[in-house]
PyMOL commands that place a pseudoatom at each C-alpha (Angstrom):
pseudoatom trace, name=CA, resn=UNK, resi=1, chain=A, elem=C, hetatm=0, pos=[-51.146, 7.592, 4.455]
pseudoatom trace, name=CA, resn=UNK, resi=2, chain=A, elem=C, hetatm=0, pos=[-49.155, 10.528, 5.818]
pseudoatom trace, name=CA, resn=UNK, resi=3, chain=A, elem=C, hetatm=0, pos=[-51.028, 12.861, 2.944]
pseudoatom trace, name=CA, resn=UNK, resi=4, chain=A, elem=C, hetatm=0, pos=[-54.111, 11.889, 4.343]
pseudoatom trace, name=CA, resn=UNK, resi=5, chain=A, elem=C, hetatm=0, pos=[-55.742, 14.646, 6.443]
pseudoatom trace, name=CA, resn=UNK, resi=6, chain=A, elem=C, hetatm=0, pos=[-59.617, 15.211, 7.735]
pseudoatom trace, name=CA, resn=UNK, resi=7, chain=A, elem=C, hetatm=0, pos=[-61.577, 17.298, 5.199]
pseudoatom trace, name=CA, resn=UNK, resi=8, chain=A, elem=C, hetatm=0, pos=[-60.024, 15.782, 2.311]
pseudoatom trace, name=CA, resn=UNK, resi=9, chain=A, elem=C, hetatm=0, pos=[-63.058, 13.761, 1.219]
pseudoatom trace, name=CA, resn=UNK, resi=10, chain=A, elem=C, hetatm=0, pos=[-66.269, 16.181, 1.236]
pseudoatom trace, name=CA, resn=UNK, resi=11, chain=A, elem=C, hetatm=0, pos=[-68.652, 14.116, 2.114]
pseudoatom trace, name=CA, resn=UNK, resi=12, chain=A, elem=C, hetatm=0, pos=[-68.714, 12.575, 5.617]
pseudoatom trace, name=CA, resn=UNK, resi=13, chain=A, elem=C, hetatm=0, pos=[-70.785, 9.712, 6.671]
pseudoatom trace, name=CA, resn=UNK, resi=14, chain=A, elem=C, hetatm=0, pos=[-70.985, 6.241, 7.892]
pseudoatom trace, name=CA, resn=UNK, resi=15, chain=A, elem=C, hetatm=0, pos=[-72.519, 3.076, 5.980]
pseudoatom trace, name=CA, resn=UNK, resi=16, chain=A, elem=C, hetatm=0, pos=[-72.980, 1.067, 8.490]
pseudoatom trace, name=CA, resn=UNK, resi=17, chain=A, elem=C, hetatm=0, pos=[-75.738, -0.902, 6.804]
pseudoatom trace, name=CA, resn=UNK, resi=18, chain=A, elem=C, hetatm=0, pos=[-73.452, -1.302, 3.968]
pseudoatom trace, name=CA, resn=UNK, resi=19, chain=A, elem=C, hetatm=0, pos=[-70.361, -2.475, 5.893]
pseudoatom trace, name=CA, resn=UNK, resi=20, chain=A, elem=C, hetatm=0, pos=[-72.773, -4.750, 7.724]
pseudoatom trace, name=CA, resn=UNK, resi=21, chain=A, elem=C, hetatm=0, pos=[-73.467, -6.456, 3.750]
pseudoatom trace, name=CA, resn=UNK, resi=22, chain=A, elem=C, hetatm=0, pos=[-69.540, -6.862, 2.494]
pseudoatom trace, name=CA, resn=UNK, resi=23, chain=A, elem=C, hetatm=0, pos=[-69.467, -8.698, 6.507]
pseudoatom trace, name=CA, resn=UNK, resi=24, chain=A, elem=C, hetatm=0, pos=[-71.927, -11.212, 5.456]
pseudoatom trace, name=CA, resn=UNK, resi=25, chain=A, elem=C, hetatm=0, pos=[-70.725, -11.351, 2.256]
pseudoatom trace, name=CA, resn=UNK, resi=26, chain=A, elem=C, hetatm=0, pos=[-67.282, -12.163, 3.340]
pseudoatom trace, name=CA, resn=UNK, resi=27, chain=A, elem=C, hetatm=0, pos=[-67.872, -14.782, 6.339]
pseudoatom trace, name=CA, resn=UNK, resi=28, chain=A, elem=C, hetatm=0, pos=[-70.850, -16.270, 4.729]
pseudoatom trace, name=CA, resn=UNK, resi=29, chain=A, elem=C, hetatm=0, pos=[-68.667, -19.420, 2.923]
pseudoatom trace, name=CA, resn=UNK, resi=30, chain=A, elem=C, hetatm=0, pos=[-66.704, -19.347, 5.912]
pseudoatom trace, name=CA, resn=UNK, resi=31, chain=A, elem=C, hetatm=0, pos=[-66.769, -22.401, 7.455]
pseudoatom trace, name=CA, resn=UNK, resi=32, chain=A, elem=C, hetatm=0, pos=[-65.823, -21.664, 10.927]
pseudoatom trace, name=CA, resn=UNK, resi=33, chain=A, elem=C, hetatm=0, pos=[-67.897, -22.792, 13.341]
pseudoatom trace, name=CA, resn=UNK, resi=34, chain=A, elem=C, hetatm=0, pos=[-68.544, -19.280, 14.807]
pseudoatom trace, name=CA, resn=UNK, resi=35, chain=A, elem=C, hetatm=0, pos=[-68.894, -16.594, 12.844]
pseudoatom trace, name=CA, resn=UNK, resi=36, chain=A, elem=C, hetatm=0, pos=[-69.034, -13.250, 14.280]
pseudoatom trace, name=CA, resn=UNK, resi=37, chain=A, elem=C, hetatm=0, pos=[-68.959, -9.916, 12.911]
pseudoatom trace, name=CA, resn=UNK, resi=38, chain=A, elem=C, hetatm=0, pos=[-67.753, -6.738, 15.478]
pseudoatom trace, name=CA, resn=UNK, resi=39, chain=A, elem=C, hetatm=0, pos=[-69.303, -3.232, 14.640]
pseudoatom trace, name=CA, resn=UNK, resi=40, chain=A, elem=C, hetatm=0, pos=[-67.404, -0.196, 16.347]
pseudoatom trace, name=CA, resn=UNK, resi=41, chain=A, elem=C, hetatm=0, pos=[-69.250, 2.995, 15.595]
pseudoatom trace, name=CA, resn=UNK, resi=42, chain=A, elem=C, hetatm=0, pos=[-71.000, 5.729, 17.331]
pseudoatom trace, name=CA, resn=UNK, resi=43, chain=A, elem=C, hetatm=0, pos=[-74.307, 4.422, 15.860]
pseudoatom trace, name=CA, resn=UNK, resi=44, chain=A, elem=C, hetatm=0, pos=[-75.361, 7.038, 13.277]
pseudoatom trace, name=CA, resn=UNK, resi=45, chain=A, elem=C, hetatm=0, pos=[-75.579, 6.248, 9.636]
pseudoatom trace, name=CA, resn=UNK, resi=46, chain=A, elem=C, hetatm=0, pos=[-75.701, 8.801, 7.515]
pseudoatom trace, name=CA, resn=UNK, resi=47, chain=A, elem=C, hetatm=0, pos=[-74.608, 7.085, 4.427]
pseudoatom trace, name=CA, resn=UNK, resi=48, chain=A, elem=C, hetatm=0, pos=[-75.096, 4.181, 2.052]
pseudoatom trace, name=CA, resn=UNK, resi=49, chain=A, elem=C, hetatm=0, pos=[-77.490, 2.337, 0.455]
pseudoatom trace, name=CA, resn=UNK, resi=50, chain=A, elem=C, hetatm=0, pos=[-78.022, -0.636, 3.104]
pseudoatom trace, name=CA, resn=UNK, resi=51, chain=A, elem=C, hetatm=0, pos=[-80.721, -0.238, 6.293]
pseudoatom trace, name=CA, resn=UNK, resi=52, chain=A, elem=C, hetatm=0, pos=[-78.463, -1.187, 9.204]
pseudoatom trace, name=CA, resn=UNK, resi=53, chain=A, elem=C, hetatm=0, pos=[-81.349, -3.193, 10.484]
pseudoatom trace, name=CA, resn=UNK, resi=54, chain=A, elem=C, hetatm=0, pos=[-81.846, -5.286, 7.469]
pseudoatom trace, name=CA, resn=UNK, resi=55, chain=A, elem=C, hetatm=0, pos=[-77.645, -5.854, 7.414]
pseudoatom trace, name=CA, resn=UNK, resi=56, chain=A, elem=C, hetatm=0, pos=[-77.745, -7.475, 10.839]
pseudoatom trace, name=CA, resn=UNK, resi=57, chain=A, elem=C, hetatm=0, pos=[-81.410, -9.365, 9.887]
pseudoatom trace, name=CA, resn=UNK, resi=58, chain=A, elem=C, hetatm=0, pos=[-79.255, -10.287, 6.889]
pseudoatom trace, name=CA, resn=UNK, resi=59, chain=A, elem=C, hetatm=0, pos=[-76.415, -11.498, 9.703]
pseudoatom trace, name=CA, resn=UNK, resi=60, chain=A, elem=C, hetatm=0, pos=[-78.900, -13.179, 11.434]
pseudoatom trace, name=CA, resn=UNK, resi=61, chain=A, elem=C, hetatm=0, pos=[-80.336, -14.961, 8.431]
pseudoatom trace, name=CA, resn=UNK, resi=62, chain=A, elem=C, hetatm=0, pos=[-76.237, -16.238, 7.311]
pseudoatom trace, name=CA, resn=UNK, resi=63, chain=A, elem=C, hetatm=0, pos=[-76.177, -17.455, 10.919]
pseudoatom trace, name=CA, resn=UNK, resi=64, chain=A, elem=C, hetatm=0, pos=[-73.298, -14.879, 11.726]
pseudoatom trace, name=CA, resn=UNK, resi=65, chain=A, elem=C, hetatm=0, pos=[-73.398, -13.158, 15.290]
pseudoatom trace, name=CA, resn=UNK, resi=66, chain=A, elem=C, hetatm=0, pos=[-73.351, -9.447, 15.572]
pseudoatom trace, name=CA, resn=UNK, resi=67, chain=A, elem=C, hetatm=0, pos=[-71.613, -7.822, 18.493]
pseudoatom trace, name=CA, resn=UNK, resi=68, chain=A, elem=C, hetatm=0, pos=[-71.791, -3.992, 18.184]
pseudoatom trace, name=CA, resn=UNK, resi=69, chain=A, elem=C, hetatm=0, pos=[-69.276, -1.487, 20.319]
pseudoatom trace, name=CA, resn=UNK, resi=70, chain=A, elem=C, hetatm=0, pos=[-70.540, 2.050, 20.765]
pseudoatom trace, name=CA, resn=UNK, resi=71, chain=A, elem=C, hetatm=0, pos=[-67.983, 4.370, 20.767]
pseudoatom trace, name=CA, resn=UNK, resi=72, chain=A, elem=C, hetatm=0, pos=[-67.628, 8.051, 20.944]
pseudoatom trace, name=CA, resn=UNK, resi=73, chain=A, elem=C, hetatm=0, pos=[-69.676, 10.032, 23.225]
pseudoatom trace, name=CA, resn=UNK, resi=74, chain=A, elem=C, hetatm=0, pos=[-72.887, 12.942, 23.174]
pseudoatom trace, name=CA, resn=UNK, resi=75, chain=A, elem=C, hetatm=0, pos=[-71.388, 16.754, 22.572]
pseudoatom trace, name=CA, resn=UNK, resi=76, chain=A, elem=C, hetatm=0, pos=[-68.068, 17.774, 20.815]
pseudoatom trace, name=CA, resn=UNK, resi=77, chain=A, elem=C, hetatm=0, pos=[-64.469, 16.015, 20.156]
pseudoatom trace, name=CA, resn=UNK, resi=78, chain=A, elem=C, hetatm=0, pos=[-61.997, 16.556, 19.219]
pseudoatom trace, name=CA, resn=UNK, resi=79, chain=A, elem=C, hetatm=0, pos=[-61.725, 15.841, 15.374]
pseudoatom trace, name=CA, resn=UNK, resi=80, chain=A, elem=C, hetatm=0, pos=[-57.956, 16.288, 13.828]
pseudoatom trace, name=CA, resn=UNK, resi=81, chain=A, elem=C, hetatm=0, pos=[-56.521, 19.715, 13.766]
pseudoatom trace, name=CA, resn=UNK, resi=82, chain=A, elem=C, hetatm=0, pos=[-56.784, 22.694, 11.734]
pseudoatom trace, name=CA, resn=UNK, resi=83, chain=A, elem=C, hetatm=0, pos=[-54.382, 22.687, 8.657]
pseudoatom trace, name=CA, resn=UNK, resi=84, chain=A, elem=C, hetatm=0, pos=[-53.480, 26.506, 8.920]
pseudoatom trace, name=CA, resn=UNK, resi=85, chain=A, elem=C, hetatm=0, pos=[-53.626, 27.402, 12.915]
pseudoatom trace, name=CA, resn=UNK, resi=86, chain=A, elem=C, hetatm=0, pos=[-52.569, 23.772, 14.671]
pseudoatom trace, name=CA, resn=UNK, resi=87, chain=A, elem=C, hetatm=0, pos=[-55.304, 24.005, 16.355]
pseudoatom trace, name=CA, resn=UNK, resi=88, chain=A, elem=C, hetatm=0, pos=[-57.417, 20.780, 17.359]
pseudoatom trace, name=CA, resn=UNK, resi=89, chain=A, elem=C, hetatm=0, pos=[-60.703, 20.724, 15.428]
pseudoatom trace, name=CA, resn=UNK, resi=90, chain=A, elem=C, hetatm=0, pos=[-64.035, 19.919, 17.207]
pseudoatom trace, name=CA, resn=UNK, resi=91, chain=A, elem=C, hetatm=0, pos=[-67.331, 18.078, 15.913]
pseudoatom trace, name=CA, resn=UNK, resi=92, chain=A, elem=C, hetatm=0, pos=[-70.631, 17.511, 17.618]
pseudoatom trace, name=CA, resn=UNK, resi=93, chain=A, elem=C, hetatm=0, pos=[-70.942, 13.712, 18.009]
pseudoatom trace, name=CA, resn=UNK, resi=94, chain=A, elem=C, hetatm=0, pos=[-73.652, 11.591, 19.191]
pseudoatom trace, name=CA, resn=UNK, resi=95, chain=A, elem=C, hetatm=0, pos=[-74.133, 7.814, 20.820]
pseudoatom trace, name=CA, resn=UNK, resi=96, chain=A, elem=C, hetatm=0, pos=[-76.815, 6.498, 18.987]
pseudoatom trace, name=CA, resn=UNK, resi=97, chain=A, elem=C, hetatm=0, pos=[-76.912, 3.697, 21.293]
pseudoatom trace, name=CA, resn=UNK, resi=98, chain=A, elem=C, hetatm=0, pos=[-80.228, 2.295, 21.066]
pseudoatom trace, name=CA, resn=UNK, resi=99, chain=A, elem=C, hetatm=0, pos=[-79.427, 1.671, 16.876]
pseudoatom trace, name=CA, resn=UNK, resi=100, chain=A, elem=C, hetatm=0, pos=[-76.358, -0.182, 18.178]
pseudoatom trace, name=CA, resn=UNK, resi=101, chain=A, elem=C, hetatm=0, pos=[-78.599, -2.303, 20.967]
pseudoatom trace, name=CA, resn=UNK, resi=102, chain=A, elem=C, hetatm=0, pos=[-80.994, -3.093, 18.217]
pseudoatom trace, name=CA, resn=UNK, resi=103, chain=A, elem=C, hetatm=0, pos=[-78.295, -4.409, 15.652]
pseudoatom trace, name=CA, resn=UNK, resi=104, chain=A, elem=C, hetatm=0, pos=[-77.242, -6.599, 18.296]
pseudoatom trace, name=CA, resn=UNK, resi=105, chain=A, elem=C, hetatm=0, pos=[-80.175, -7.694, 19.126]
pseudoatom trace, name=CA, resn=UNK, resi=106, chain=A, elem=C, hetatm=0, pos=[-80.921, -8.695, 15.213]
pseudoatom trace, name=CA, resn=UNK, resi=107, chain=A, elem=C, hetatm=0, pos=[-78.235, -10.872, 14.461]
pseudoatom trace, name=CA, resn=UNK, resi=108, chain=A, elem=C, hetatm=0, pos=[-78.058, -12.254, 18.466]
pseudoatom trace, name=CA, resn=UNK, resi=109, chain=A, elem=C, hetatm=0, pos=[-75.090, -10.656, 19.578]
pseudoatom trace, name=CA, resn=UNK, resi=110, chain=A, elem=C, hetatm=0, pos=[-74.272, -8.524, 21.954]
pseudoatom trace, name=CA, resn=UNK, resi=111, chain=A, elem=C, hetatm=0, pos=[-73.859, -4.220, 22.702]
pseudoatom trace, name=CA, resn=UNK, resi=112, chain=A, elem=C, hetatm=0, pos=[-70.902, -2.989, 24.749]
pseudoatom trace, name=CA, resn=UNK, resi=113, chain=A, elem=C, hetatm=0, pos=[-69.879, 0.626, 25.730]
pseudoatom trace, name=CA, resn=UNK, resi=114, chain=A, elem=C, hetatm=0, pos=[-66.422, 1.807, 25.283]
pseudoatom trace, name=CA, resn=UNK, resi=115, chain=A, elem=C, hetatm=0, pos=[-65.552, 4.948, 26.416]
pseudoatom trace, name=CA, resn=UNK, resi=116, chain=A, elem=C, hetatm=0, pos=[-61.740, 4.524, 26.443]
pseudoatom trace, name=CA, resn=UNK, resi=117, chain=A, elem=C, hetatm=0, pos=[-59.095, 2.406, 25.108]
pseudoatom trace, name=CA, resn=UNK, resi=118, chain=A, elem=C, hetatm=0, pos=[-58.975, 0.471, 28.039]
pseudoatom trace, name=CA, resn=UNK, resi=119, chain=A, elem=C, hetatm=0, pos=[-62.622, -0.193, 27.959]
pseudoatom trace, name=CA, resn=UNK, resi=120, chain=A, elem=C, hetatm=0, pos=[-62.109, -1.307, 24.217]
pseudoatom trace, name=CA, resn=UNK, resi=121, chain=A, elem=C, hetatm=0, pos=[-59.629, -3.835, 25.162]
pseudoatom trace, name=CA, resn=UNK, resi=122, chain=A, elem=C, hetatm=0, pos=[-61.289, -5.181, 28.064]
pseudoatom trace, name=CA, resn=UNK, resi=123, chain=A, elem=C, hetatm=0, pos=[-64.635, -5.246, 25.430]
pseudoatom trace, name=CA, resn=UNK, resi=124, chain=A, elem=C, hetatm=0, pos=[-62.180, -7.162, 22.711]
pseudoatom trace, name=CA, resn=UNK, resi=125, chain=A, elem=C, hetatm=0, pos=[-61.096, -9.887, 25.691]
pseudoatom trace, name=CA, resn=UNK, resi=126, chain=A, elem=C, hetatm=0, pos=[-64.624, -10.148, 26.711]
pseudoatom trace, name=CA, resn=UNK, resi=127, chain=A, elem=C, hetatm=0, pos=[-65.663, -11.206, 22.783]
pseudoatom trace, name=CA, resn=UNK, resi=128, chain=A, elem=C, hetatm=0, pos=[-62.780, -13.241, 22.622]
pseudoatom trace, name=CA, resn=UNK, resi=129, chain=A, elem=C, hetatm=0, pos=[-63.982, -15.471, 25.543]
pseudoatom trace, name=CA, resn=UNK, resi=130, chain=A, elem=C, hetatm=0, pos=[-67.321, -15.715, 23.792]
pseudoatom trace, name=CA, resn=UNK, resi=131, chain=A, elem=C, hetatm=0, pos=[-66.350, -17.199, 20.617]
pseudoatom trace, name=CA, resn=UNK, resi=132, chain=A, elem=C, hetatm=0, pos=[-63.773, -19.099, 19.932]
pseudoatom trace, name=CA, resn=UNK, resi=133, chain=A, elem=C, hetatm=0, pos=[-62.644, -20.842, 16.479]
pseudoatom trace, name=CA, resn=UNK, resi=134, chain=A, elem=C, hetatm=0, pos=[-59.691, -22.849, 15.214]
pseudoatom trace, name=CA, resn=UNK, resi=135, chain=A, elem=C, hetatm=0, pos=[-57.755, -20.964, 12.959]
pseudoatom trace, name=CA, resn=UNK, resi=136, chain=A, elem=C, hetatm=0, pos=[-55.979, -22.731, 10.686]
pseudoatom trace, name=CA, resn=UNK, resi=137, chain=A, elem=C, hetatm=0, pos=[-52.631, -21.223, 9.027]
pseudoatom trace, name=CA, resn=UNK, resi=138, chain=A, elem=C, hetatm=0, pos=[-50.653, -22.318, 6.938]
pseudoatom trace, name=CA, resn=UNK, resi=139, chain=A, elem=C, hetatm=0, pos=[-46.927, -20.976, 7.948]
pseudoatom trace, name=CA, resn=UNK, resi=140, chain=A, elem=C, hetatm=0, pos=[-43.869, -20.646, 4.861]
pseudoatom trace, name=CA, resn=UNK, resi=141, chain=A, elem=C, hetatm=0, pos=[-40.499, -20.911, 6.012]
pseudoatom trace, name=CA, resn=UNK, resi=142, chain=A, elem=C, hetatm=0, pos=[-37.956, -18.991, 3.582]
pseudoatom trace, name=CA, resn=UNK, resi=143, chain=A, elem=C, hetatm=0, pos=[-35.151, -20.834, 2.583]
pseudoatom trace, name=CA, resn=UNK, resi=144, chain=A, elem=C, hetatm=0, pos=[-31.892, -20.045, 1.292]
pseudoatom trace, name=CA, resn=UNK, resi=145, chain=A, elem=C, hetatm=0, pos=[-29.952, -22.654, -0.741]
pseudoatom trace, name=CA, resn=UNK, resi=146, chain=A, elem=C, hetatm=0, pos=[-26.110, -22.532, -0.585]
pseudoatom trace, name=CA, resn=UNK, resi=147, chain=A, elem=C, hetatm=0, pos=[-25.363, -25.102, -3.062]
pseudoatom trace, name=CA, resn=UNK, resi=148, chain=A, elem=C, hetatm=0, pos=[-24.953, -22.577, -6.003]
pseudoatom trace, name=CA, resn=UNK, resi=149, chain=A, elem=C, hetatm=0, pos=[-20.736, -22.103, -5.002]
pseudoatom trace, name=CA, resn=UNK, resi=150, chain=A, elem=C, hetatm=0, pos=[-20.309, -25.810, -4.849]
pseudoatom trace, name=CA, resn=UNK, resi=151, chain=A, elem=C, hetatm=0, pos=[-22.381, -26.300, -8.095]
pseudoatom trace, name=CA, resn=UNK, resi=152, chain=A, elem=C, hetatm=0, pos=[-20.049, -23.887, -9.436]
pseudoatom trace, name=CA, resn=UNK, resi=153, chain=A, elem=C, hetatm=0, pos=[-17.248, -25.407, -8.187]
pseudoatom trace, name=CA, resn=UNK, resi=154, chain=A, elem=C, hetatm=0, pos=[-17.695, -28.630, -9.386]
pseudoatom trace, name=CA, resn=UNK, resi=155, chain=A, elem=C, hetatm=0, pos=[-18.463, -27.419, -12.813]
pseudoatom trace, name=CA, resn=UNK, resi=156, chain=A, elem=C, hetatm=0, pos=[-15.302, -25.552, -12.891]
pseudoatom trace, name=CA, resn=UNK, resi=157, chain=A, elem=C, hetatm=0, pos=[-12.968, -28.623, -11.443]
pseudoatom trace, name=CA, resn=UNK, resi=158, chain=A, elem=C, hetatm=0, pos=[-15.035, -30.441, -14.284]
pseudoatom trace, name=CA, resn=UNK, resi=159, chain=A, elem=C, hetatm=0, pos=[-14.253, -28.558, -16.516]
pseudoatom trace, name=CA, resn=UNK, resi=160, chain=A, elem=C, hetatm=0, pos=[-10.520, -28.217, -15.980]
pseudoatom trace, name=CA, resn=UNK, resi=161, chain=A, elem=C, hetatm=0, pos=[-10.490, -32.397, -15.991]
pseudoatom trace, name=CA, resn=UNK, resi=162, chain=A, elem=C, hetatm=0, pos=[-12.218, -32.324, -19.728]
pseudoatom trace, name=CA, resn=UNK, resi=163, chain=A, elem=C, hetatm=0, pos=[-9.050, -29.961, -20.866]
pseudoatom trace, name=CA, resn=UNK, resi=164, chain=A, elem=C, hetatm=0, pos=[-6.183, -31.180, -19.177]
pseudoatom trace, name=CA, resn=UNK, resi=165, chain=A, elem=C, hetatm=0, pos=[-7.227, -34.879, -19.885]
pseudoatom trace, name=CA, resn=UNK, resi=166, chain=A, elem=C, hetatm=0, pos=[-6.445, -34.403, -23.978]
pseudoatom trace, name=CA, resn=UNK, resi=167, chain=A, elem=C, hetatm=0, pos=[-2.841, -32.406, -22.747]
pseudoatom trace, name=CA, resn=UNK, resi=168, chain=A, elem=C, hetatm=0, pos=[0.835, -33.971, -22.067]
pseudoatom trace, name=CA, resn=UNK, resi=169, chain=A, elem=C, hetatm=0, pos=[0.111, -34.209, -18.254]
pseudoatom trace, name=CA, resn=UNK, resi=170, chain=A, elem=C, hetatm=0, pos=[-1.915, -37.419, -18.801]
pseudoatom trace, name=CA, resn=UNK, resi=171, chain=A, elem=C, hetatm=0, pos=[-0.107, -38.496, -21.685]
pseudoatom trace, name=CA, resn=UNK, resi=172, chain=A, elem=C, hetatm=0, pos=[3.096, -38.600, -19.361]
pseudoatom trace, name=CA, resn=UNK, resi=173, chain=A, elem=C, hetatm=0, pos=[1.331, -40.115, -16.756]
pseudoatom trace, name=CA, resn=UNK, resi=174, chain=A, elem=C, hetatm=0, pos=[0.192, -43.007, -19.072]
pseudoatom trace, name=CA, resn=UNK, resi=175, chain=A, elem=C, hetatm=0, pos=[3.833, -43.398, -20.336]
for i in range(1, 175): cmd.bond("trace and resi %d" % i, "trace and resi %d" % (i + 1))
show_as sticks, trace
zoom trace
C-alpha cells in the first residue's frame, strides 16, 4: 500500500453505477431484515458500464435502501502531492448533488452532506439509528493444549516400566 501513489493508474473515474450492481449483488441473499447500501462520493461518474440510476432502481427492485453521502466540495483540492517538488497537488472537483438526491430517492433512502469528518460521523450515527439489524457472529476462541509434556511423560515412565520389568530389579523383588 505504501507504493501506492496518485497518478499511478491513468485513467481516473468513478463507477458508481457499477459499485451500486456488486451492492445488490452482494446483500441481495442477505437475509437481514434491513438491507442498506451507503454511497460516499462526490456524485460524478465518469466510468463504468452501469447507469447510476438504474443501480439504485435495481436497489430498489432487491428491496435494499440506498443512503447516498455527498462528499467533496465545488472548485479545487487538494489531491496528494507532487512526486518530485512535495508540493500538494490540486484538482477541480464538483458536488454533483442532485445525482446523489436522485439515487436516494430511487432505492428510498436518504442524501446527506458531509463536508468534514465530523459531519461524516455524525451522518454514520444518524444511519445507524435508522436501521438496525442483528448481526450474528460466530466468535473462535484459540486454544492451547498443554498435555503434550505429560503425554510425553507418561510415555517415557512407560517406557522405562516395559525395560526394567524383564531386568534383576524385579526379579529380586519377586525373590
Amino acid at each position: 500500500l505504501r507504493s501506492l501513489r496518485p497518478g499511478l493508474i491513468d485513467d481516473d473515474g468513478t463507477a458508481i453505477g457499477t459499485a451500486l450492481g456488486v451492492a445488490i449483488n452482494r446483500l441481495r441473499e442477505s437475509p437481514a431484515k434491513s438491507r442498506i447500501c451507503v454511497l460516499l462520493s462526490d456524485g460524478e461518474s465518469n466510468a463504468g458500464s452501469l447507469d447510476p440510476l438504474l443501480g439504485a432502481q435495481l436497489a430498489h427492485a432487491y428491496g435494499i435502501r440506498l443512503y447516498t453521502i455527498g462528499l467533496g466540495q465545488d472548485g479545487y483540492v487538494p489531491y496528494g502531492r507532487d512526486s518530485t517538488t512535495g508540493k500538494p497537488r490540486f484538482v477541480q472537483t464538483r458536488l454533483d448533488e442532485t445525482t446523489m438526491r436522485q439515487l436516494a430517492q430511487a432505492a428510498d433512502g436518504r442524501f446527506f452532506r458531509a463536508t468534514d469528518n465530523a459531519a461524516l460521523s455524525r451522518v454514520f450515527g444518524e444511519i445507524d439509528k435508522l436501521e438496525k439489524s442483528d448481526i450474528r457472529t460466530q466468535r473462535y476462541r484459540s486454544v492451547q493444549d498443554f498435555y503434550r509434556p505429560y503425554l510425553g511423560l507418561g510415555i517415557a515412565l512407560w517406557l522405562l516400566w516395559l525395560a526394567l520389568r524383564s531386568t534383576f530389579m524385579t526379579n529380586v523383588l519377586e525373590d
